[in-house]
C-alpha positions as CSV (number, residue, x, y, z in Angstrom):
1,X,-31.9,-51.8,-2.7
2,X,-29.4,-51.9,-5.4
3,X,-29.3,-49.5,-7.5
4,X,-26.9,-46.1,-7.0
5,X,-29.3,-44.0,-5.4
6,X,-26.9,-41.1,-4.9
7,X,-25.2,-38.4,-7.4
8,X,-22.3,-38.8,-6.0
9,X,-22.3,-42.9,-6.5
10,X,-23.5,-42.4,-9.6
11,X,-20.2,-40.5,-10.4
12,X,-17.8,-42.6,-8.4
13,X,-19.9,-46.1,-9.8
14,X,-19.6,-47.5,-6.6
15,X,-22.0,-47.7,-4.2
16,X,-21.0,-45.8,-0.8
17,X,-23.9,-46.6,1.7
18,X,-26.0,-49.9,2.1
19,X,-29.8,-48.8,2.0
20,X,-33.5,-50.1,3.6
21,X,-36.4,-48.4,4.5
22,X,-35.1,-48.6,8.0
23,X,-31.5,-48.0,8.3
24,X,-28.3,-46.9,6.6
25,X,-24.8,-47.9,6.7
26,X,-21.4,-47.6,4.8
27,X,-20.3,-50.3,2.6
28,X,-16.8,-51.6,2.5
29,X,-15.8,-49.5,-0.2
30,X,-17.7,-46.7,1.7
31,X,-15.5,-47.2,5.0
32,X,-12.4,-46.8,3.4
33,X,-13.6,-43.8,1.5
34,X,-14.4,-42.3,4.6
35,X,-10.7,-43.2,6.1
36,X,-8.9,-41.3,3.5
37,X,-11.1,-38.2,3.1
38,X,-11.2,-37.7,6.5
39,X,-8.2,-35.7,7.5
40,X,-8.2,-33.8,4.1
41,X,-12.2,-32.6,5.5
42,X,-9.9,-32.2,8.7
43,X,-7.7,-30.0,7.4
44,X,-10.2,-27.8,5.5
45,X,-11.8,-27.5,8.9
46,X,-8.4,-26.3,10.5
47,X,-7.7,-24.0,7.6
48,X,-11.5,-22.0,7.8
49,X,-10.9,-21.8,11.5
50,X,-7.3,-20.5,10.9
51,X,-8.5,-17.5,8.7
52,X,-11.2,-17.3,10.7
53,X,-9.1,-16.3,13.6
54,X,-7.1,-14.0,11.5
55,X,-9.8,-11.5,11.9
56,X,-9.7,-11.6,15.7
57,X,-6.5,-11.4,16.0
58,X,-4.1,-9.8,12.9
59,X,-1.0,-12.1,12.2
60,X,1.4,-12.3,9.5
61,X,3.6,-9.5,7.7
62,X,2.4,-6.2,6.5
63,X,3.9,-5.2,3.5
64,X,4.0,-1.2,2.6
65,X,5.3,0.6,0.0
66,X,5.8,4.1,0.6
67,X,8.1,7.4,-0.6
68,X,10.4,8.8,2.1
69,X,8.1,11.8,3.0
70,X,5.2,9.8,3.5
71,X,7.2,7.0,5.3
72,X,8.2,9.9,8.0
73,X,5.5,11.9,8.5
74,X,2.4,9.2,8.4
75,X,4.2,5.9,9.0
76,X,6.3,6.8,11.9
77,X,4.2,7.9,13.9
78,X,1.7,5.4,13.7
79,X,4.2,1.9,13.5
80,X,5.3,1.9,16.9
81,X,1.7,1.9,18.6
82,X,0.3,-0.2,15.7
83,X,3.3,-3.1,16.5
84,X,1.8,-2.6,20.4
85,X,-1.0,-3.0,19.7
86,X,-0.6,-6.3,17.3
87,X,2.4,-7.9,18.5
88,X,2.0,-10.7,16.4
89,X,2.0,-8.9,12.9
90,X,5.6,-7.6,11.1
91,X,5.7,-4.6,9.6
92,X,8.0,-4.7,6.4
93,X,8.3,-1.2,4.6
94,X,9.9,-0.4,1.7
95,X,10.6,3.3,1.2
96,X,11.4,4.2,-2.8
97,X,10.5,7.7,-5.3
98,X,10.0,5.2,-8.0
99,X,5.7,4.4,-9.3
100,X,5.3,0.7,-8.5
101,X,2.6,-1.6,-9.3
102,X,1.5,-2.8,-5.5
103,X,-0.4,-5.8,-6.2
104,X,2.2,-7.0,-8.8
105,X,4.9,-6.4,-6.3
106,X,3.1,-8.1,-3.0
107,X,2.5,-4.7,-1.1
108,X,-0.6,-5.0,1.0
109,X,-0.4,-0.7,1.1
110,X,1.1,1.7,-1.0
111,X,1.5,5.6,0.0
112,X,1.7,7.9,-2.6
113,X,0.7,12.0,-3.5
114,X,-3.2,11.7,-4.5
115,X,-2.6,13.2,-7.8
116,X,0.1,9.9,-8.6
117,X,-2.7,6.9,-6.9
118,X,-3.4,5.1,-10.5
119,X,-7.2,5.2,-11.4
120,X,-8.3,1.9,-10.5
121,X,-6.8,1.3,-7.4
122,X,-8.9,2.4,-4.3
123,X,-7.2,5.6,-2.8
124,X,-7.8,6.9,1.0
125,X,-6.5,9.9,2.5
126,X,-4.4,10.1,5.2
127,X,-2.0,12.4,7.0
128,X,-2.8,16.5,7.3
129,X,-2.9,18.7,4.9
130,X,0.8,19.8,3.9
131,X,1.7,23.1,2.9
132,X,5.1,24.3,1.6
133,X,7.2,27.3,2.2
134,X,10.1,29.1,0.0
135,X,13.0,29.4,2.0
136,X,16.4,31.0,1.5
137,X,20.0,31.9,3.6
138,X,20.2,35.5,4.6
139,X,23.6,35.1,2.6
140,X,21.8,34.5,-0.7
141,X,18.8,37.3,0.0
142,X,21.3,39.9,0.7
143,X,23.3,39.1,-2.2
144,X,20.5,38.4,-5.3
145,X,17.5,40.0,-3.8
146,X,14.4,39.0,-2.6
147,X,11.5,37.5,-4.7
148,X,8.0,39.3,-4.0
149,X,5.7,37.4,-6.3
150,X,5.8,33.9,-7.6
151,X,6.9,34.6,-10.8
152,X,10.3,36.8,-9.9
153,X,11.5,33.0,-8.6
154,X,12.8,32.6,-12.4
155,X,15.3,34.6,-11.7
156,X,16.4,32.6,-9.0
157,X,18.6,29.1,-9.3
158,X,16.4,27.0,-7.7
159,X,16.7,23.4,-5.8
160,X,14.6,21.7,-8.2
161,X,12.5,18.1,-6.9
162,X,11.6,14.9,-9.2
163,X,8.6,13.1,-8.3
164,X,7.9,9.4,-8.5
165,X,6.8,9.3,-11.7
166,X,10.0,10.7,-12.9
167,X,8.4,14.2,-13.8
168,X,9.9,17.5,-11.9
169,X,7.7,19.2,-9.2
170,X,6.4,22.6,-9.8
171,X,6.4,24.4,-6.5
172,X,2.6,25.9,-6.2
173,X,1.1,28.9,-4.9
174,X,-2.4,30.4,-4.1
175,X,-3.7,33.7,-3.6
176,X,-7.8,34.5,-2.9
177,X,-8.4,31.4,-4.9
178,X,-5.7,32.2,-7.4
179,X,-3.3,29.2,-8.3
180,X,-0.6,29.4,-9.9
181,X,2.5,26.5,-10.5
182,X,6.2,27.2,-11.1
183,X,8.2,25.3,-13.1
184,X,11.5,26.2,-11.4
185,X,15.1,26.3,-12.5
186,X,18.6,25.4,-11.1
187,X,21.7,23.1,-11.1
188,X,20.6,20.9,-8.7
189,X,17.6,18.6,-8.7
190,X,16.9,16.0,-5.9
191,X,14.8,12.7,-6.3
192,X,12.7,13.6,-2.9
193,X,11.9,17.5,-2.4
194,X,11.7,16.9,1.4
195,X,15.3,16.4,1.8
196,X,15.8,20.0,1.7
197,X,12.7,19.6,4.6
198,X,11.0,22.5,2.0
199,X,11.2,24.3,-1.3
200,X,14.4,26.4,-1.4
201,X,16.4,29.0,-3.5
202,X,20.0,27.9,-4.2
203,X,22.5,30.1,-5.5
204,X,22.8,30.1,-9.5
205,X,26.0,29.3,-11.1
């Protein structure tokens, strides 16, 4: 049997294997293909069984992007027993206000308010519910009053917060199922609200 029987011959335009009705067996030219695809179908092998095992048992470096808030309250607590429990992973975190594109930057995870998570990226919550409180010295009630409703804080000078997406954070109330947002003023404005642990009433100018 002479002919190139097989696709793949046909495409190489050698003939691989010697043929009968009986038996088959590489050529020459067959031989030495096998010898030098060999450890290249090796190493395939090693590399399938390599990620393979990465599902068993997580390896590598984790890579999170995250704002300072969210790095405190839901990273913390959670990295310590997470490294425990996969000693062979390495947690790298990167805490920053700024919007950044994850995938573009090489984050495996990216922590962010809801309302900021980009449309097409897949968003999961995590964390409690946060609420926020208005807080002020006795120092500066006693000398510029107190506010009673959300609105009187325009009065007030105000320690003002910018989000990530550079835009200032209006501090939100609700009421029987009444929202309402204030855009606040003051002289100072910080780029992470939580540094001042809550929203707070400075003293105006």
């Amino acid at each position: 049997c002479s002919a190139l029987d097989h696709p793949r011959e046909q495409r190489l335009g050698i003939r691989l294997f010697n043929r009968t009705t009986r038996s088959v067996s590489l050529t020459d030219a067959g031989k030495t293909f096998v010898e030098r695809v060999g450890p290249a179908v090796t190493d395939i092998h090693d590399a399938m069984l390599a990620a393979q095992s990465l599902q068993a048992v997580p390896t590598g470096t984790l890579r999170i992007n995250a704002f300072a808030t969210a790095a405190r309250e839901v990273m913390e607590p959670l990295i310590l027993s997470f490294l425990q429990r996969y000693p062979q992973v390495h947690v790298d975190l990167v805490t920053e206000g700024r919007i950044v594109d994850i995938v573009a930057a090489g984050f495996d995870l990216g922590l962010r308010p809801a309302d900021l998570v980009p449309a097409d990226m897949i968003a999961v919550p995590v964390g409690l519910k946060r609420s926020n409180a208005v807080v002020a010295s006795p120092e500066f009630l006693f000398k510029h009053g107190r506010p009673l409703v959300p609105t009187d804080l325009y009065r007030f000078g105000c320690i003002r917060a910018r989000l990530p997406n550079n835009a200032l954070f209006r501090w939100k109330f609700e009421k029987d199922g009444n929202a309402v947002q204030i855009d606040v003023q003051g002289s100072i404005t910080l780029d992470e609200r939580n540094r001042c642990a809550s929203p707070t009433l400075s003293s105006p100018p």
